[in-house]
N, C-alpha and C positions, 0 to 999 in steps of 0.2 A: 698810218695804215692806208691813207689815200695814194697813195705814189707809190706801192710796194711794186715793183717786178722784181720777175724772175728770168732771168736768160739761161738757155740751153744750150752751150754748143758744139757743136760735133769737127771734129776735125782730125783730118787726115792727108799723107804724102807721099812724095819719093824724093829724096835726095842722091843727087849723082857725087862719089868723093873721086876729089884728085887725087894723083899723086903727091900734093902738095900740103893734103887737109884740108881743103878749100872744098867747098857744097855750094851747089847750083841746084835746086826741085821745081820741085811744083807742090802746092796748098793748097787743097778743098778745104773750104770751112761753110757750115750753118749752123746760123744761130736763130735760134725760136724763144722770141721775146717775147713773154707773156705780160702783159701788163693790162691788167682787167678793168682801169678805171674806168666807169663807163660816164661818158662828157654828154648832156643833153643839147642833141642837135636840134636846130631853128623847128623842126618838122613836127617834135613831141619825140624821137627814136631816139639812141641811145647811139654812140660812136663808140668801137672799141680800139685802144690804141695801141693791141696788140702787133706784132708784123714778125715775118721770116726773111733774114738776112743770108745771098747766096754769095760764096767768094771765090774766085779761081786766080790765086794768086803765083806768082813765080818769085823765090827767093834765091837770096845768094849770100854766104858767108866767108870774106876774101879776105886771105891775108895780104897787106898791098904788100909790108914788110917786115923787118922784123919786130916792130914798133908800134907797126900801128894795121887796121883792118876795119873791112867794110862791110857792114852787115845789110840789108832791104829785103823788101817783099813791097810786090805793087801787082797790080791787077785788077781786073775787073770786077764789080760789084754788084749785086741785084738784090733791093729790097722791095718789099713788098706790106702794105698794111692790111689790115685785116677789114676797114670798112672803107675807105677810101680811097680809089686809085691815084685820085691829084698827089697824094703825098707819098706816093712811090717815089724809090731814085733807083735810078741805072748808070752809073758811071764808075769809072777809073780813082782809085784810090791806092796809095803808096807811104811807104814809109823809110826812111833810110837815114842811117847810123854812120857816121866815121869815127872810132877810136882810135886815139894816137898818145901813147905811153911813151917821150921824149926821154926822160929818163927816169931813173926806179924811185922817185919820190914826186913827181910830175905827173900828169893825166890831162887830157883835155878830149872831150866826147862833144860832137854836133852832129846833131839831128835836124831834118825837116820835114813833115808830115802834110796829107793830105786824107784824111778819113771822115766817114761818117759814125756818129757817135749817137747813143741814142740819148735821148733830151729828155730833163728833170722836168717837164713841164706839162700840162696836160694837152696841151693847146697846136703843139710840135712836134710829129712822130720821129724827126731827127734832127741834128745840125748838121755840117758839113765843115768839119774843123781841117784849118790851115794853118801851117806853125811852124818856128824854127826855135831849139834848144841849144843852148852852151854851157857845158857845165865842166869847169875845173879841178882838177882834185889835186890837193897835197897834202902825202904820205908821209905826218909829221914823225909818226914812227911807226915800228911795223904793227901796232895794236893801234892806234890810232891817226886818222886821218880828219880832212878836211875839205869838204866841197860846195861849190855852190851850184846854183840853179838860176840861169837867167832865160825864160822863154816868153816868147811872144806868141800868140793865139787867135783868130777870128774864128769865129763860130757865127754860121750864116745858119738862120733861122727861117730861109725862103722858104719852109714850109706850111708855114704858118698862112692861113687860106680865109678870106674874108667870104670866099662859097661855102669851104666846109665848118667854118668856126664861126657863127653867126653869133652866138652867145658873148664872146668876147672878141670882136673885132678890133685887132693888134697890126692891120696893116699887112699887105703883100710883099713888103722887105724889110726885114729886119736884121742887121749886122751887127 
């Protein structure tokens, strides 16, 4: 009951289509993160770890062949907290897919990401998660299949503030 949020988020776009079935848009999204835990700061005040996340993304969903295709969205980001400015972030965030279907019982999907994610912690209004996925699939028949999941992760927790979190002092970097 201490960690509950709740996110809101709104989202909307335009997609241009090819001739070809292939989309190129553009992506507003906001999301309104309630998260009400209230953290006692050094002062006797209460921090809330609420924040509103702004996105203006640009995507693309391409078929390179007939085989295989490329999905992304990346763009710019604007978050914002609800008591503390130091743990704002404004940066560039992206995510992107290549699927390739070699043949009809075959798959192999990689991904690599750049986002912000918001953090199970009380202490951290976000991370800033970087990553690449590989994952395999074999269609042992047509009712069942087979895939794995091999990714790797960093979750930067540079938000974490020895000014604003005096209560629990965790350091100004944490990977």
């Amino acid at each position: 009951r201490f960690l509950n949020r709740t996110e809101d988020r709104f989202e909307g776009g335009i997609d241009f289509l090819t001739s070809g079935r292939n989309t190129v848009g553009l992506l507003f999204r906001d999301t309104i993160g309630n998260f009400p835990v209230l953290v006692p700061a050094a002062d006797g005040s209460f921090t809330d770890n609420s924040y509103n996340q702004k996105e203006a993304l640009t995507k693309i969903n391409w078929v390179v062949t007939g085989k295989s295709r490329l999905l992304g969205t990346g763009g710019w980001v604007e978050r914002t907290n609800a008591s503390f400015s130091q743990r704002d972030f404004s940066g560039f965030n992206a995510r992107l897919l290549f699927d390739w279907q070699p043949t009809g019982k075959l798959g192999l999907a990689i991904s690599g990401w750049r986002e912000t994610a918001s953090a199970q912690v009380l202490t951290a209004s976000f991370s800033l998660n970087t990553g690449v996925s590989f994952v395999p699939t074999w269609n042992i028949t047509q009712k069942v299949s087979l895939q794995g999941d091999f990714s790797y992760e960093t979750r930067d927790f540079s938000s974490f503030s020895l000014f604003t979190d005096r209560i629990l002092p965790l350091g100004t970097h944490n990977i």
